[in-house]
VOLUMFI-179969 format. One record per residue (C-alpha): z negated, y negated, x. Coordinates in pm, whole numbers, padded with zeros to 5 digits, always signed. Each point is the difference from the previous one (the first is absolute). Example, Ala and Ser with C-alpha at 12.3 -4.5 7.8 and 13.67 -1.06 7.14 Angstrom:
# residues 2
-00780+00450+01230+00066-00344+00137
This chain:
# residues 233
-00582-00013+00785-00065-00317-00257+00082+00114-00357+00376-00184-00082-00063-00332-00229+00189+00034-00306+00077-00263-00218+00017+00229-00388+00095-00136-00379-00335+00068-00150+00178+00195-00248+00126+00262+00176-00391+00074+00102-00115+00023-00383-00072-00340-00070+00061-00049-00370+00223-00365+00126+00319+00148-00161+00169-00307-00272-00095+00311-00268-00357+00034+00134+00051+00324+00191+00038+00096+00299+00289+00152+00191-00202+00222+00218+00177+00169+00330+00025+00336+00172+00013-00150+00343-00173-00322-00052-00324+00224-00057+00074+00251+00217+00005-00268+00283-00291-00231-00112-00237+00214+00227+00151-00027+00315+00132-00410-00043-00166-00303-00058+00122-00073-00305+00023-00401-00098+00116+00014-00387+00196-00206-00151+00121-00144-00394+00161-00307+00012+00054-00061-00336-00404+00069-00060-00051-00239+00329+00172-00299-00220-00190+00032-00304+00214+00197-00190-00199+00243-00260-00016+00384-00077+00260+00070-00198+00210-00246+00001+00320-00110-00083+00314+00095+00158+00139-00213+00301+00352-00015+00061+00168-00043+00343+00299-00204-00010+00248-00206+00234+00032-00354-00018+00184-00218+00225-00002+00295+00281-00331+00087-00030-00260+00238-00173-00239-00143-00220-00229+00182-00240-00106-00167-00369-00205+00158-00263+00218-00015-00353-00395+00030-00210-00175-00293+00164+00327-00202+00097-00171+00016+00357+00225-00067+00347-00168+00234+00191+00232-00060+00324-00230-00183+00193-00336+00112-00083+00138+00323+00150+00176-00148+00338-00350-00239+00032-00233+00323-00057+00226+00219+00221+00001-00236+00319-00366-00072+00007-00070+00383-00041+00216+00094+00292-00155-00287+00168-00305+00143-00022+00071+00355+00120-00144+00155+00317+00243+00155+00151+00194+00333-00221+00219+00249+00093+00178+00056-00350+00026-00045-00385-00025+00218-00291+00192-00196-00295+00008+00125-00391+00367+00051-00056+00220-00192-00261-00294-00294+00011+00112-00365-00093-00269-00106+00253+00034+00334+00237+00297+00210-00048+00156+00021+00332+00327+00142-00167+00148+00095-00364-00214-00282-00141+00180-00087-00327+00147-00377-00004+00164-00210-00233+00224-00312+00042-00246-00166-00260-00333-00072-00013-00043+00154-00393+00115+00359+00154+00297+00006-00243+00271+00036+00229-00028+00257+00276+00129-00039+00388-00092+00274+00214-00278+00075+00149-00194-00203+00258-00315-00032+00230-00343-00141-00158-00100-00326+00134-00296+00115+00173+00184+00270+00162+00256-00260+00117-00235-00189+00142-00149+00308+00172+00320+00115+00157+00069-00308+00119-00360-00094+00212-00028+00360+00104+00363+00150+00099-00125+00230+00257-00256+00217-00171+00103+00249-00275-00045-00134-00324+00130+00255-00295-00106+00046-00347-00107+00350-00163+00372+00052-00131+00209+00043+00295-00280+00207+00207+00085+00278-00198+00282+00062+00228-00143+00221+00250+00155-00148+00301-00067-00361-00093-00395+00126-00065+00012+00104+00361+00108-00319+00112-00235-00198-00170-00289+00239+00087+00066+00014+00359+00072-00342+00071-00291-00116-00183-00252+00260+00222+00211-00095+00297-00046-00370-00044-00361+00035-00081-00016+00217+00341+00146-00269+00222-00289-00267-00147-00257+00267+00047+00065+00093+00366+00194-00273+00185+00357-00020+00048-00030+00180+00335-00167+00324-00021+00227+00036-00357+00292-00045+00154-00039+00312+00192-00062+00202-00290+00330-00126-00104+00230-00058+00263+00173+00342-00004+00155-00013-00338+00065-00383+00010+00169+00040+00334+00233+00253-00122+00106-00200-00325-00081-00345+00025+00033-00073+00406+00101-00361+00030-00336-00046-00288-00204+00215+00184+00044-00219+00311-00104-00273-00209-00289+00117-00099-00145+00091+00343+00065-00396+00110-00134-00144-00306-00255-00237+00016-00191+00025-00311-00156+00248-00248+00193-00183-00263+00321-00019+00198-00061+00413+00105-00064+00069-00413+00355-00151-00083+00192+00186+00234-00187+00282-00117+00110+00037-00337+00360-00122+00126+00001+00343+00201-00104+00198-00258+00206-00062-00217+00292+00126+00244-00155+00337+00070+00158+00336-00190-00226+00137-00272-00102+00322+00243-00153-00249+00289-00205-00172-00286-00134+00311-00100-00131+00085+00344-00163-00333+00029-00112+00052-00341-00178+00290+00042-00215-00211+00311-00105-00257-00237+00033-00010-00346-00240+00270-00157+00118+00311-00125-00155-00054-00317+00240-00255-00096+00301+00240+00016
């Protein structure tokens, strides 16, 4: 079995990348480093940005996110989209993200955003820009931040498919599928049919997660328990 690429905020590993010059170090994001290729990840490091820094506010202009730094009167927009799309560019292929929470650059959710660019007047809260650009290239791998995998069940999800992803790339699409084909049958039949005519790895991997993410919480834990290491529960 190949070790699952995962694409991690350097924080969340102990980098001291953090806008206060700390770090925002994670449970699960070490517990996993020794079973995943981990590819990390700061965005706002990757453009030049210092440690510490100043604060960068998220805020929506003409239907859009943008980011700006209030201390250096810096647009910040897109030096983030540019660095984003040549790093996923570059990527082998991954099987899943690890994202630090409430990020300008990588909050996936509950990422604080302000209908100006001084951060006087508060919206709601948003995506960060990288993140965006993430979800957008890769809809079809799990891609969470630390936040909302403290819900249990959503942990499982992300855990599993990310194993189970790796596991198709590691041993073909064929001899995985009938490790499989039991529980997708049973939930996800007119997917699981899919799968077996599919013509690619790629194409296989998509319909993958798709299934997945249609099978009851007790049939992920059985498959769970066949790939994703025990130490990680």
């Amino acid at each position: 079995m190949l070790k699952p690429r995962l694409v991690v905020s350097s924080c969340l590993l102990g980098e001291k990348v953090r806008y206060d010059g700390k770090d925002a170090r994670n449970e699960l994001a070490l517990r996993l480093e020794p079973f995943c290729e981990v590819i990390k990840v700061c965005p706002e490091v990757a453009i030049g940005l210092g440690v510490p820094r100043g604060k960068i506010v998220l805020y929506r202009e003409e239907g859009e996110y943008r980011a700006f730094q209030p201390q250096s009167q810096r647009e910040l927009t897109q030096e983030l989209r540019s660095f984003a799309k040549d790093f996923l560019e570059s990527l082998p292929p991954v099987d899943g993200f690890l994202l630090k929470s409430k990020s300008p650059s990588c909050g996936v959710t509950r990422t604080k955003t302000y209908r100006d660019r001084e951060g006087k007047e508060y919206r709601g809260f948003g995506r960060g820009i990288f993140a965006s650009e993430v979800m957008e290239s890769f809809s079809y791998i799990p891609v969470e931040d630390e936040l909302r995998l403290r819900k249990p069940e959503r942990r499982l999800r992300f855990l599993t498919s990310l194993f189970l992803l790796a596991g198709a790339r590691a041993i073909g699409k064929d001899r995985f599928h009938r490790r499989v084909s039991e529980f997708l049958i049973t939930f996800a039949p007119r997917l699981e049919k899919r799968m077996r005519a599919s013509g690619s790895i790629e194409d296989y991997r998509k319909l993958l997660f798709r299934a997945l993410r249609k099978l009851p919480t007790g049939s992920l834990g059985m498959i769970a328990k066949e790939f994703v290491p025990s130490e990680l529960f």
